[in-house]
N, C-alpha and C positions, 0 to 999 in steps of 0.2 A: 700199250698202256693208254694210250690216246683213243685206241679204238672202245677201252673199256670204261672211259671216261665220257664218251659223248654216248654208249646206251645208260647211264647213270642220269646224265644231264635231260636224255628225252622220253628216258620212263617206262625204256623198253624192257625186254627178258633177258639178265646180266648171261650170257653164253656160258662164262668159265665153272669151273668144279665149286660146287658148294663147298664154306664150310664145316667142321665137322659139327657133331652134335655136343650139347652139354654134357661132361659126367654125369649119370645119374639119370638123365633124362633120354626119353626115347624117341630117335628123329621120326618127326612126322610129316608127309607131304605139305608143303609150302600151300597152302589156300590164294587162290587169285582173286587179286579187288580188279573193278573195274578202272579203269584210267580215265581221265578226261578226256584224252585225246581219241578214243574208242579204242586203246590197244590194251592190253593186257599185261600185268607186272602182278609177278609173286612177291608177296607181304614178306616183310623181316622172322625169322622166328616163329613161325606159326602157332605157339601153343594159343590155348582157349583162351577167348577171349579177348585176345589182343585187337585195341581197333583196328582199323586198317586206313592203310596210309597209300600215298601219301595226301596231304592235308592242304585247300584251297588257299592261294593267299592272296588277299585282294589287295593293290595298290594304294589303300588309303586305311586310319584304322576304323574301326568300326564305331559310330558313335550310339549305341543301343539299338533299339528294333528298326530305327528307321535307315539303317544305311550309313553311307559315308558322310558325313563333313563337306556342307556346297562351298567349292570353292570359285572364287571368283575375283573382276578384277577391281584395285582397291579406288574408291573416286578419287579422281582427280579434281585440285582445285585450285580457284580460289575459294577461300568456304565466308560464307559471311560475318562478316565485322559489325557488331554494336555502334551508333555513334556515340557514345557515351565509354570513356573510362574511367573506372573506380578509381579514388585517389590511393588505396592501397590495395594489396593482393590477397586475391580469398574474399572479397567482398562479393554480395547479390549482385548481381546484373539487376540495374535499374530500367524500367520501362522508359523509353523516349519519349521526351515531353520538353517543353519550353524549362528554362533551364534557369536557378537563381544562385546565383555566387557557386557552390558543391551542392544541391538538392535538384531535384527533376517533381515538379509539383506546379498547379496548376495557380497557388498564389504565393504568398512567402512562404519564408524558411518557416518552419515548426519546431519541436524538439523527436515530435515521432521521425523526422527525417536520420537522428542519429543511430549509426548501426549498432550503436551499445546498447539503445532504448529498450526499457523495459518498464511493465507497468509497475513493479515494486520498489525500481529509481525513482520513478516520475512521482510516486504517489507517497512514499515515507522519508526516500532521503535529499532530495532536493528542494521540492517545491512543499512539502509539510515541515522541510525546517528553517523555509524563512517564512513561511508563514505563519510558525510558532513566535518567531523573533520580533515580526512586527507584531504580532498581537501586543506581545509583552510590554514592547514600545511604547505603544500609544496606550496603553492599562497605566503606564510608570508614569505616563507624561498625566494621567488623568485621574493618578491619585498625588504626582505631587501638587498639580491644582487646591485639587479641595482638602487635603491636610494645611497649604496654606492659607485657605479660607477659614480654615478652625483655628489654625495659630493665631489670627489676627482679630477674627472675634471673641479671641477667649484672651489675650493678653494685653490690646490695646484698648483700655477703656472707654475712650470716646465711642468709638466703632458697636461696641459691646452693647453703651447707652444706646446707640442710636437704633439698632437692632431691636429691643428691648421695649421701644418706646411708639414705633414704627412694626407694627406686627402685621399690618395689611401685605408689607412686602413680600412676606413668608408665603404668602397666600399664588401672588402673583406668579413667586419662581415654583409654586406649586403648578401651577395649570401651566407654565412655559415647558418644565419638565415633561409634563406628563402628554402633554401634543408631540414632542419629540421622541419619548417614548413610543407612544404607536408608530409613528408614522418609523419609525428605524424600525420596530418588531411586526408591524406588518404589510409593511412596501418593500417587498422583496428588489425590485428591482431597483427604488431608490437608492436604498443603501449599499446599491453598488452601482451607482456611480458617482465617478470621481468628480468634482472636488465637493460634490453636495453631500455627498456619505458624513464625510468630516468636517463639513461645516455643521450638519445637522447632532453629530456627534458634540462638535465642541459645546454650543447652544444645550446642549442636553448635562453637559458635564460644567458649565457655568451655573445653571439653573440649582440642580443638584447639590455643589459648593454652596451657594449661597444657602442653602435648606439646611446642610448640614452643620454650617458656620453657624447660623441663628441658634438651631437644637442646643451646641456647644453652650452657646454664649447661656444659657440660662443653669448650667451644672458650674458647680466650685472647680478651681483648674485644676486640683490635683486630680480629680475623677475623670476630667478631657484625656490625661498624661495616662494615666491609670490605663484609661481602656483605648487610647493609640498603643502604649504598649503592648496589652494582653491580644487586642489585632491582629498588628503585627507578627506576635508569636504562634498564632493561631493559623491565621492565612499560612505564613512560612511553612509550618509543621502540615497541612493539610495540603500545599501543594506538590510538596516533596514525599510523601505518601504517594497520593495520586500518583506520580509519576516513575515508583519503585515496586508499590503494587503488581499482583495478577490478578487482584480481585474487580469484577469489572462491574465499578459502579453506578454507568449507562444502562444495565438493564433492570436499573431502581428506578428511571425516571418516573413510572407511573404513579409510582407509588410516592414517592415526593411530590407531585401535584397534586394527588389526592389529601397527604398531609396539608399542605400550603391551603386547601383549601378549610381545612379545619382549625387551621389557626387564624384565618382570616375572620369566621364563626366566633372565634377564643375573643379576638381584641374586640370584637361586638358585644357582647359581651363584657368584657373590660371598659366600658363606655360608659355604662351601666351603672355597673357594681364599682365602686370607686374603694379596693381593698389594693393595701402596700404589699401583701403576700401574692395574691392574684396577679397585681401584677410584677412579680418578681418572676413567679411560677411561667405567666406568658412570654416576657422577655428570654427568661433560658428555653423554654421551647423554641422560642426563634433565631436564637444565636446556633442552635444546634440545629435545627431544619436548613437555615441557609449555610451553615457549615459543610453538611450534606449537599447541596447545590453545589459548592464551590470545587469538590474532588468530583462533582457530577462532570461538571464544564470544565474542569481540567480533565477529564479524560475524554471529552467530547474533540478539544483543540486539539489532544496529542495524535487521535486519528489511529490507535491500534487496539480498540476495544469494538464491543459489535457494534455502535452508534459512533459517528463522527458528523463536526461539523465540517461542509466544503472548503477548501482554501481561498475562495474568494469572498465569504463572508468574514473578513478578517474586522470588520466594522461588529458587525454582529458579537463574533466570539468577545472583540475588548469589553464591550457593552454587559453582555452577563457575567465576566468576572467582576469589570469594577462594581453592580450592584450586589452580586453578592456581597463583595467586601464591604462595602458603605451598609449593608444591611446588617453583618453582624458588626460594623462598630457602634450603631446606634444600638442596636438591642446589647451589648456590654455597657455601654454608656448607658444604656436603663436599670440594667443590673445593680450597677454601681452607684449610681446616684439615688435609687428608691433606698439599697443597703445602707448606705450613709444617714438618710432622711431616718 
């Protein structure tokens, strides 16, 4: 058994008695393959066809056309170390650099250093919502200025006289406004910086109160009440729109300047022609053009329509909403007080 077992093992010609044939089938000479070793072994079963065996086996398995799998031996280390580790795991590997509190950067911290950062954080829900917040601020702070400069001209009557009697003044807070005016709408870089933004801001929004206070003081006080009310309800309703809207009113500006510029035409006009109708007809055209303006520049400040203004013009942004507002309380206060007359 041993001796039939080691020509099995080395591939030679098994000695002993074939066995028999299938039922049915007819024994046919055993066919010889060649052997690797250059000896000779009769195949299994010889019918047609059958390949022939036996079959090479190589030591590793086959990885496609090219052969075996290179094996080899695995490095040894120590492998290199970062100086820098992340304050938690899963974080980028940060370039080495001179190093401040947790950031690798070559001056201070930023907010791009945080690994949450993203530009749609950075740009709608952080920094554009305090930037809406101050706007609003310093808009609140600079309409309760000048409604108190109208309470006082229109209910205390000395003040009222002395407005009334003194018209040079009017003139004066005119030209004070209107130098502050350019130089905030076209010193871009004045107006941003601190603390002259808002001193040249406040100077603009005193000048302005006083103009508006005078207008006041010459309408009967129920017409002052009359149209801070209707204001009020106007502004509210137009900026609570603007801001529920999908309608995007920034790509009307053009066309609102072009109006602006025809109503500028209108009150020339109205200078002229000295009609109660005419000028009823121009006041509602301009309580309604700067109506327009004001859902303009509230979607300008909120920064998700195709125009936005930048978050550091937040001097800027207060500035065109308070003018809108003070521009449609005087053209209702013209409404009202010609209706009256």
């Amino acid at each position: 058994m041993s001796h039939e077992k080691s020509f099995l093992v080395s591939g030679d010609t098994y000695p002993g008695p074939q066995p028999p044939a299938a039922p049915g089938y007819v024994q046919a000479p055993y066919p010889v393959a060649p052997h690797p070793q250059g000896q000779f072994q009769p195949a299994p079963y010889g019918q047609t066809g059958y390949p022939p065996s036996p079959y090479p086996v190589s030591p590793y398995p086959q990885a496609g056309p090219y052969g075996p799998y290179p094996q080899g031996a695995y490095p040894q280390g120590p492998y290199p170390q970062g100086p820098y580790v992340q304050p938690h795991p899963g974080a980028p590997v940060s370039p080495p650099g001179p190093m401040h509190n947790n950031y690798h950067e070559d001056g201070p911290p930023s907010y791009y250093d945080n690994d949450g950062f993203t530009p749609s954080n950075w740009d709608d829900k952080n920094i554009r919502q305090a930037f809406i917040r101050k706007v609003f601020l310093v808009l609140t702070i600079q309409l309760s200025v000048t409604f108190s400069f109208v309470a006082i001209f229109t209910f205390v009557k000395d003040v009222k006289g002395f407005v009334r009697k003194n018209v040079w003044t009017y003139y004066v807070s005119y030209a004070v406004f209107f130098i502050s005016l350019i130089v905030l709408s076209c010193c871009g870089d004045f107006r941003r910086k601190h603390p002259w933004n808002l001193i040249a801001l406040s100077i603009l929004t005193l000048s302005l109160s006083y103009m508006v206070g005078m207008i006041a003081s010459f309408y009967n006080t129920d017409a002052v009440i009359m149209a801070v009310g209707i204001t009020t309800a106007v502004c509210f309703t137009v900026v609570i729109f603007s801001l529920q809207t999908k309608y995007d009113f920034t790509s009307c500006r053009g066309v609102l300047i072009v109006c602006l510029m025809v109503l500028f035409i209108f009150a020339i006009l109205c200078i002229f022609i000295r009609n109660r109708i005419l000028e009823i007809v121009y006041a509602s055209l301009g309580a309604l053009l700067f109506t327009c303006f004001l859902a303009v520049d509230t979607q300008l400040i909120l920064g998700n329509k195709q125009l936005a203004i930048s978050q550091e013009e937040y001097v800027f942004a207060a500035l065109n909403l308070y003018t809108d507002i003070i521009n449609i309380f005087l053209y209702i206060l013209a409404i009202i007080g010609r209706a009256k007359d």
